[in-house]
C-alpha positions in Angstrom: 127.1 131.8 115.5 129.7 131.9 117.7 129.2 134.0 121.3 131.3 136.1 122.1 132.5 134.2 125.9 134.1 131.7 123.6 137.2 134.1 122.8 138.0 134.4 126.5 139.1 130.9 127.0 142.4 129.7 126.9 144.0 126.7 125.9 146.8 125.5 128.4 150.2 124.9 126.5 151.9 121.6 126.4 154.5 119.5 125.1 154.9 116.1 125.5 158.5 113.9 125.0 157.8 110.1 124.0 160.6 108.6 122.5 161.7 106.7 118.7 161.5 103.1 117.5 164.3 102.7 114.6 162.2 101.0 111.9 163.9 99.0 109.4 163.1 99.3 106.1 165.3 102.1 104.2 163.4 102.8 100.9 160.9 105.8 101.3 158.5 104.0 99.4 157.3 100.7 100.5 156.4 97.5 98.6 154.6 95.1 100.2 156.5 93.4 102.8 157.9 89.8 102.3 157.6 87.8 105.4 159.5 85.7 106.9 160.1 83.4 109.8 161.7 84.3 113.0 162.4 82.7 116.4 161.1 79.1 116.1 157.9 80.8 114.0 154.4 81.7 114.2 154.2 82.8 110.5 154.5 81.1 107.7 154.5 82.5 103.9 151.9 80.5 101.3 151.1 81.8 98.0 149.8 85.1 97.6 146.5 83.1 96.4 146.3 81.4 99.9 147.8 84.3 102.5 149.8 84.4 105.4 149.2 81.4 107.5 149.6 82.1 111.4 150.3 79.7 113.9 148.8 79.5 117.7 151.1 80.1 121.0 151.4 77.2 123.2 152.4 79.4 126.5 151.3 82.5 128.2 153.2 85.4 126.3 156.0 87.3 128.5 157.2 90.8 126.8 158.1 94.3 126.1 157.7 95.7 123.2 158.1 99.1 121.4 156.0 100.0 118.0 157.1 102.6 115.4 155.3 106.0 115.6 152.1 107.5 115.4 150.7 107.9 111.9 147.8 110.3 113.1 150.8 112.1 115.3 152.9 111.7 112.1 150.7 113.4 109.4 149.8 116.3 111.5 153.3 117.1 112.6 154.6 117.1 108.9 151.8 119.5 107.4 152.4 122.1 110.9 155.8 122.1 110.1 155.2 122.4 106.7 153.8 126.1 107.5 156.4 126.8 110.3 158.5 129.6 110.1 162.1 127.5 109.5 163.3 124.2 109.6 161.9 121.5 112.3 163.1 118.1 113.1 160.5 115.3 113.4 161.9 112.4 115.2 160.2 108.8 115.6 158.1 109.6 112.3 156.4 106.4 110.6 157.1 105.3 107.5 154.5 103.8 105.8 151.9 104.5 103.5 150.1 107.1 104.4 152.8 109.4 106.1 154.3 108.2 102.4 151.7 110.0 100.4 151.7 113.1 103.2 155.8 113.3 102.7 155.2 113.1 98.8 152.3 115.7 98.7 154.5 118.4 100.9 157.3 117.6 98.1 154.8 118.6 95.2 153.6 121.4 97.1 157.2 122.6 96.7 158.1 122.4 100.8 161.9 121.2 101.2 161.9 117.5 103.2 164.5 115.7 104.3 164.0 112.3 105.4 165.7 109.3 107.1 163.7 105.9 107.2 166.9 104.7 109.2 166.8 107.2 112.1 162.8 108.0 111.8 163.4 111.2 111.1 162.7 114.2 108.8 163.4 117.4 108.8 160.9 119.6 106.9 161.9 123.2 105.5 158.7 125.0 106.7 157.6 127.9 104.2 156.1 130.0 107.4 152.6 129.7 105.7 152.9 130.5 102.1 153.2 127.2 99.8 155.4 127.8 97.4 153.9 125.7 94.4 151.4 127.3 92.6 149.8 124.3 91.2 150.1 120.6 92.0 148.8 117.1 91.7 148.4 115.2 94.9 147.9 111.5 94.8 146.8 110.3 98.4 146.5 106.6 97.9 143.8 105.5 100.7 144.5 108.5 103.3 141.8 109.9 104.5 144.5 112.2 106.7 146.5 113.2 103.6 143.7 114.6 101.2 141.7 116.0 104.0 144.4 118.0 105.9 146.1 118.9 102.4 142.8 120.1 100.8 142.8 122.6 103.6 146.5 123.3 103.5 146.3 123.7 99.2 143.2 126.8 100.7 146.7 128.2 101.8 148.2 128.5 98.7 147.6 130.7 95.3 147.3 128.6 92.4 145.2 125.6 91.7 145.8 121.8 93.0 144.1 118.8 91.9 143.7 116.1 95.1 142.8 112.3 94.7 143.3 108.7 95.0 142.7 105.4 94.9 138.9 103.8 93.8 138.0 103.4 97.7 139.3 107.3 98.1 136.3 107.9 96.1 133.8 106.4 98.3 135.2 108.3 101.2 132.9 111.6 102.0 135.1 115.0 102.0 132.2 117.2 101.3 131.6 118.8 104.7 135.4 120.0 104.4 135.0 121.3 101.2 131.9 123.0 102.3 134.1 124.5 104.9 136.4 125.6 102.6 134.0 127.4 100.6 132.6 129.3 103.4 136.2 130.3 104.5 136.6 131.7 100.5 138.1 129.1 99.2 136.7 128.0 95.9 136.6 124.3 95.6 135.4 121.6 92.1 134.6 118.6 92.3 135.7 116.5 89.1 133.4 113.3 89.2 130.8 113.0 92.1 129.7 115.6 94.4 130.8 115.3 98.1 133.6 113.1 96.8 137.4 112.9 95.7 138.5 114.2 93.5 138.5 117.4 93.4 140.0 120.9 92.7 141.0 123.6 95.1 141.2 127.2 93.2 142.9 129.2 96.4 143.3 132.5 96.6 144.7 131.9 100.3 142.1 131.1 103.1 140.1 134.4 104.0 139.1 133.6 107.4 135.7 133.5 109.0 132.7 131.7 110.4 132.4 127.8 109.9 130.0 125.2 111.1 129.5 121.7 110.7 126.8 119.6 111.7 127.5 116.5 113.0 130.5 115.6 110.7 131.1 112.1 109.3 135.1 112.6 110.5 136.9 114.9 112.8 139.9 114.7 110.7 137.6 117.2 108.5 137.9 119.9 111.8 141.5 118.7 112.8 141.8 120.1 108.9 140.3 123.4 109.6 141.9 124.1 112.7 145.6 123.2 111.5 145.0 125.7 108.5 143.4 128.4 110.7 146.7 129.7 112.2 147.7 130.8 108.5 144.0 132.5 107.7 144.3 136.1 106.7 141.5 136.7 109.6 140.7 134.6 112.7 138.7 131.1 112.2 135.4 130.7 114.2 134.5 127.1 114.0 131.3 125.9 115.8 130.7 121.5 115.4 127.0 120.8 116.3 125.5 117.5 117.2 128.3 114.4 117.5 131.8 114.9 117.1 133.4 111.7 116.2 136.7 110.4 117.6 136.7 113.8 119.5 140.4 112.7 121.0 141.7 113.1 117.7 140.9 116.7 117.8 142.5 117.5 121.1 145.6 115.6 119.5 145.7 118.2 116.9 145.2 121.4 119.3 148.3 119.7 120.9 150.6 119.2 118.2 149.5 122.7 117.1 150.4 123.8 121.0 153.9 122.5 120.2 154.5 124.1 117.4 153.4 127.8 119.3 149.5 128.2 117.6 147.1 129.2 120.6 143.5 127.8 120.4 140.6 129.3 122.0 138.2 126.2 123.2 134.8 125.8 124.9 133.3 121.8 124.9 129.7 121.8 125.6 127.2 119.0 125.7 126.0 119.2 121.8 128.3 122.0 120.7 132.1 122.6 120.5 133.5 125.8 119.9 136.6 126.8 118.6 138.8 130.3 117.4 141.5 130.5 115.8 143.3 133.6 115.7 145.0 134.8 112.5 147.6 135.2 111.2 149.7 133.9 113.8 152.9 131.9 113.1 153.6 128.2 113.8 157.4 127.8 115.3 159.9 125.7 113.5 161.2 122.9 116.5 162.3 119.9 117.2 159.3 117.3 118.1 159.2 113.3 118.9 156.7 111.7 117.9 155.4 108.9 119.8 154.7 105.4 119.4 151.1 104.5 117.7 148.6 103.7 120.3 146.3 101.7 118.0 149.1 100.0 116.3 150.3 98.9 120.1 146.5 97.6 120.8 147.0 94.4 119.0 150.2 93.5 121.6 148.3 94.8 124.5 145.4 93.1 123.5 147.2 89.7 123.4 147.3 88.6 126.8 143.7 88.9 127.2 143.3 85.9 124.9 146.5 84.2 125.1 147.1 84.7 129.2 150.9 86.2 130.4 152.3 89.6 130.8 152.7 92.4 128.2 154.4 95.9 128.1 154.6 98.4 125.7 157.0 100.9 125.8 156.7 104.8 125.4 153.2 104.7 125.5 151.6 105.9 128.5 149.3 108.1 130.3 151.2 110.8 129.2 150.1 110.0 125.2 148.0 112.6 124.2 146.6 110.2 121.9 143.0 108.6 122.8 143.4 105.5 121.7 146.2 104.6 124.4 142.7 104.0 126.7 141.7 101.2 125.3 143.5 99.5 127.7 140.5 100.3 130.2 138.1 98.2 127.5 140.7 95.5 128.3 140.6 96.2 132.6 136.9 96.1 132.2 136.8 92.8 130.4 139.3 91.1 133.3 142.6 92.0 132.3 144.8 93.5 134.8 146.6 96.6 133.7 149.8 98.4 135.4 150.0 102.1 133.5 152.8 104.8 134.1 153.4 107.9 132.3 155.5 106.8 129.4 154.4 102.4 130.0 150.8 100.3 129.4 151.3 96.4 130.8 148.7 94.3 130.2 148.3 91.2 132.4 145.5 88.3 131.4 142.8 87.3 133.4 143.7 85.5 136.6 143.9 81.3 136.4 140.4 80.1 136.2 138.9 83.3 135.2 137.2 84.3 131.8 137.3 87.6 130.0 134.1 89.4 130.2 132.1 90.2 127.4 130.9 94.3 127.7 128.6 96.8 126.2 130.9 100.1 125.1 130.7 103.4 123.6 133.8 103.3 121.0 132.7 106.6 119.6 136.3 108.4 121.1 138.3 105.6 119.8 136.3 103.5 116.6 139.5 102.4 115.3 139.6 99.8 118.5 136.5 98.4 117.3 137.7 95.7 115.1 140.6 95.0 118.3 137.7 94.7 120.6 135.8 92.6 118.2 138.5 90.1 117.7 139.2 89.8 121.8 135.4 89.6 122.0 135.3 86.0 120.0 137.1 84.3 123.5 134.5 86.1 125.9 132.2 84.7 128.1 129.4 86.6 126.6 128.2 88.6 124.2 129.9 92.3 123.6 128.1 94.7 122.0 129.7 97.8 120.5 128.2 101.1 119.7 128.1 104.2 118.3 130.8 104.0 115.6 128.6 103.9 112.4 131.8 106.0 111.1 133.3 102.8 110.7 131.4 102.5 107.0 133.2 105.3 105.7 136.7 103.6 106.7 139.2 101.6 104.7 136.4 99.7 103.6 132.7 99.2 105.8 134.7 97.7 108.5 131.0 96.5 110.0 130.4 94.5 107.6 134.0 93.3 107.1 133.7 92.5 110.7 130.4 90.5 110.9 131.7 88.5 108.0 134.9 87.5 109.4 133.8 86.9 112.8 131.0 84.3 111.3 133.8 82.5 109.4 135.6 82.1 113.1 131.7 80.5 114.2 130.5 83.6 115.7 126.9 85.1 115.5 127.2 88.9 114.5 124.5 91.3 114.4 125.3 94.7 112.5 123.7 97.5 114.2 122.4 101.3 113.1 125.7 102.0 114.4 127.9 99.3 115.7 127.9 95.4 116.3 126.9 92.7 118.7 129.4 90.1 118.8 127.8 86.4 120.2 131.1 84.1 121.0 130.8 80.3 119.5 131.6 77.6 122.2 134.7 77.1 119.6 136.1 79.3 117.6 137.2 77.8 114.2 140.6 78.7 112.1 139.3 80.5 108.8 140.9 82.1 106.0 140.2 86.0 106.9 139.4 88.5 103.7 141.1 91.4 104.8 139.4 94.0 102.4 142.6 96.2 101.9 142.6 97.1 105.8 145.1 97.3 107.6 143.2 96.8 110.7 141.6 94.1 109.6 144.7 91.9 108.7 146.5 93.2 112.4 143.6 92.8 114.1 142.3 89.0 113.0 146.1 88.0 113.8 144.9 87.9 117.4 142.4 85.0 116.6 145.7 82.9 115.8 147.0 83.3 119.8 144.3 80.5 120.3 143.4 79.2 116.8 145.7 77.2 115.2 145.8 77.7 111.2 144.2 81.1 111.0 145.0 82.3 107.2 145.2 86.7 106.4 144.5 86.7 102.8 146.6 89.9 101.2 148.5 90.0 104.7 150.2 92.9 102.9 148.0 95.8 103.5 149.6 96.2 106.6 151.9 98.8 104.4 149.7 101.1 104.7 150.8 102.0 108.9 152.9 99.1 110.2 154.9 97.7 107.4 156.7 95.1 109.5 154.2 94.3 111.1 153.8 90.5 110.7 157.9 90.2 111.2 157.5 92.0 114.5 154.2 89.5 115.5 156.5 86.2 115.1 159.1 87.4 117.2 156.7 88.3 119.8 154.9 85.5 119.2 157.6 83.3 118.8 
C-alpha cells in the first residue's frame, strides 16, 4: 500500500536542451553496415566468416567527438508523444534498430510519424491518449524498450494487439509488467511460455489503480507503467520494493514525461520507491532535442584510459539527465583525469609513468558500462571486480558469460560472480577473434582491446545496427 504522505510531494519541472548529430544513413530501415576504410585505417573488412579486423594506434589519441542520440531518450520520447495532445518535433532522434521497431510499432498502432533520417528528426502526430488502431501486430526485433513500453501503451487502447520478436526476445522476462498490467485491468495472454514474449494485450483502456513490484528484473518494466499512467482513467499508485535496477533510467523517464507537462508524485526510500500518477492528465505536444547517447559515447571516452591522449565528447555533459554519462567517474577513479562542463565530458589518460587502477564498483545504476569497464579493466594494474549487475543475464544475450569468455580469449582470468565479474589482467593481453553474441555492446566495447592489441578480430561486427549503425566508420576516423 501506498501512505497517504506520498501524494504530497512534488516533482520539480525541467527541461533540458542538448543538441543533434546529423547521422548518415537515409533509409529508415537499416541493413547491416558495410565498412570501410577511412583516414589512413584502423579497420579493415575480411569475410563475414572471419569479421572485422581492427588495427592498434601507434600515438596518444587527440579529439572531439559527437555521437548520434540517445536510444533510451529516443524510445521514450516517441511513445510520450505518441499520446500527446498534437503534433511534437523530436530532434536528434537515433536511427537504428531499436528506435526502428519503436517508429514502426507507433505506425501500426495507427499514430501519424513523420521521419527524417537526414535531419534526425521526426515529427509524431500524437493521438492525446487514445490509439487509434484497434488491433495490431508488433514485431520488436531484440528491444527490450519497444515491447515493454508498447505492451503498456497497447493497455491504452481498445482492441487487441499481439507483441513479439525475435528467438532471444523470448528469453527476455516481461512477466512482472504483464502482472502489472493485469492488476491495472488490463487483460493480458501469453501465447507460448508464461512470463515471456509473446503475448496478447486484450485492453479495454488502463483502469488505474494500485501496483507493486518486487524487486523487478528491469526498470524499463516501471519506466512502462509510469509513461502509461498519465492516460489511466484513475490515478496510478506504483510502490517498487527491494532493488530497483538501473534506477537512473527511471528518473530519465519522469524527465522526459516532465517535458512533455505529466507531473509525478515521488518519494525514494531506502528499500522502497513510491510513485503516483495522477489521471487523466494530458501530455503536451512540443518540440524536444534529444541528446547524444551516453553509453554509446563511453567507448570514445573510455579510449584514452588505454591508449593515453586527450578526448572530448560533445553535448554530453553534467547537464544529461541520463545516468550513464557518470561513468566517467569509474574512469577518474581508475587514473584518468576528467574536465566535465554542462553540455562537455573530456577524458585525459593517466599521467606518463602511471598505470590505470584496477577498482571494486557497484554498476547497479549503470550495468550497461559493465562490459566498457570490463574491456578497460584487461590494461589495469590489478584486478577489478564488478558487482551487482546480475541483470546483465537477461540482456542481449548473458553478457557475464559473454564477457568471461571473451576476456579469457584476450589471456585474462575471469571469475563470474552471483551477480557480477572479477576481471584478473594477463601480463599481456593477446589479439583474439571476439564472438560478439548479437550484442551490440559487446562488438563496440571489445573494439577498445584493439587501441593496444594489434589484430583484434569482431566476429558479426554488424550488430552494431541495432543503436550505433556507423559505428565502426566513426571508430576509424577517430582512430585513424
Amino acid at each position: 500500500m501506498l501512505d497517504d504522505s506520498t501524494g504530497k510531494l512534488l516533482l520539480a519541472h525541467a527541461t533540458r536542451a542538448s543538441f543533434c548529430h546529423l547521422v548518415r544513413h537515409a533509409p529508415l530501415r537499416f541493413a547491416r553496415p558495410f565498412f570501410r576504410l577511412m583516414g589512413g585505417g584502423s579497420v579493415s573488412r575480411l569475410s563475414s566468416m572471419s569479421g572485422l579486423r581492427l588495427h592498434s594506434v601507434s600515438d596518444p589519441l587527440h579529439a572531439e567527438v559527437m555521437v548520434p542520440g540517445s536510444k533510451s531518450i529516443t524510445n521514450r520520447a516517441l511513445p510520450i508523444a505518441a499520446l500527446a495532445d498534437g503534433r511534437s518535433r523530436l530532434t536528434g532522434i537515433l536511427f537504428a534498430d531499436d528506435t526502428q521497431h519503436m517508429l514502426d510499432a507507433l505506425e501500426r498502432l495507427g499514430i501519424s510519424v513523420s521521419a527524417n533520417p537526414d535531419t534526425c528528426r521526426v515529427d509524431v502526430e500524437g493521438c492525446g491518449g487514445h490509439l487509434p488502431a484497434s488491433e495490431a501486430t508488433l514485431y520488436c526485433g531484440n528491444s527490450g524498450t519497444t515491447i515493454r513500453f508498447c505492451a503498456a501503451l497497447c493497455a491504452l487502447g481498445y482492441g487487441e494487439y499481439t507483441l513479439d520478436g525475435m528467438a532471444r526476445m523470448r528469453e527476455r522476462p516481461i512477466g512482472a509488467l504483464i502482472e502489472a498490467l493485469q492488476a491495472l485491468g488490463t487483460p493480458v495472454e501469453y501465447l507460448d511460455q508464461p512470463g515471456f514474449p509473446p503475448l496478447r494485450v486484450r485492453a479495454r483502456g488502463l483502469a488505474g489503480g494500485e501496483v507493486c513490484f518486487e524487486s523487478p528484473p528491469s526498470s524499463q518494466m516501471v519506466s512502462a507503467i509510469l509513461m502509461a499512467g498519465p492516460c489511466a482513467q484513475a490515478d496510478v499508485l506504483l510502490e517498487v520494493r527491494g532493488r530497483l535496477v538501473s534506477e537512473p533510467y527511471v528518473r530519465m523517464t519522469l524527465a522526459v514525461m516532465e517535458a512533455f507537462g505529466a507531473g509525478v508524485v515521488d518519494r525514494i526510500e531506502p528499500g522502497v520507491a513510491r510513485y503516483v500518477v495522477p489521471a487523466p492528465q494530458p501530455y503536451t505536444a512540443r518540440e524536444y532535442a534529444i541528446e547524444p547517447d551516453a553509453s554509446n559515447a563511453s567507448y570514445f571516452l573510455a579510449a584514452p584510459a588505454i591508449a593515453g591522449g586527450r578526448v572530448t565528447v560533445n553535448g554530453l555533459g553534467t547537464a544529461s539527465i541520463q545516468g550513464d554519462a557518470r561513468f566517467v567517474d569509474v574512469l577518474e577513479q581508475m587514473g584518468c583525469r576528467i574536465e566535465r562542463t554542462p553540455q562537455s565530458l573530456t577524458v585525459c589518460g593517466p599521467e606518463s609513468g602511471e598505470s590505470l587502477r584496477g577498482v571494486d564498483l557497484d554498476l547497479n545504476d549503470m550495468p550497461d558500462m559493465a562490459q566498457t569497464l570490463a574491456v578497460v579493466a584487461l590494461f589495469a594494474d590489478g584486478p577489478t571486480t564488478i558487482r551487482n549487475v546480475a541483470n546483465l543475464r537477461v540482456k542481449e544475450t548473458d553478457r557475464l558469460a559473454a564477457l568471461a569468455t571473451e576476456l579469457t580469449r584476450m589471456g585474462a582470468r575471469a571469475e563470474v560472480l552471483a551477480d557480477g565479474i572479477r576481471i584478473h589482467p594477463p601480463r599481456k593481453v593477446v589479439a583474439a577473434e571476439i564472438e560478439t553474441y548479437d550484442d551490440h555492446r559487446m562488438a563496440m566495447s571489445f573494439a577498445l582491446a584493439s587501441l593496444r592489441v594489434d589484430g583484434v578480430v569482431i566476429i558479426d561486427a554488424g550488430c552494431v545496427a541495432k543503436t550505433f549503425p556507423d559505428f565502426f566508420d566513426r571508430w576509424a576516423a577517430f582512430t585513424g
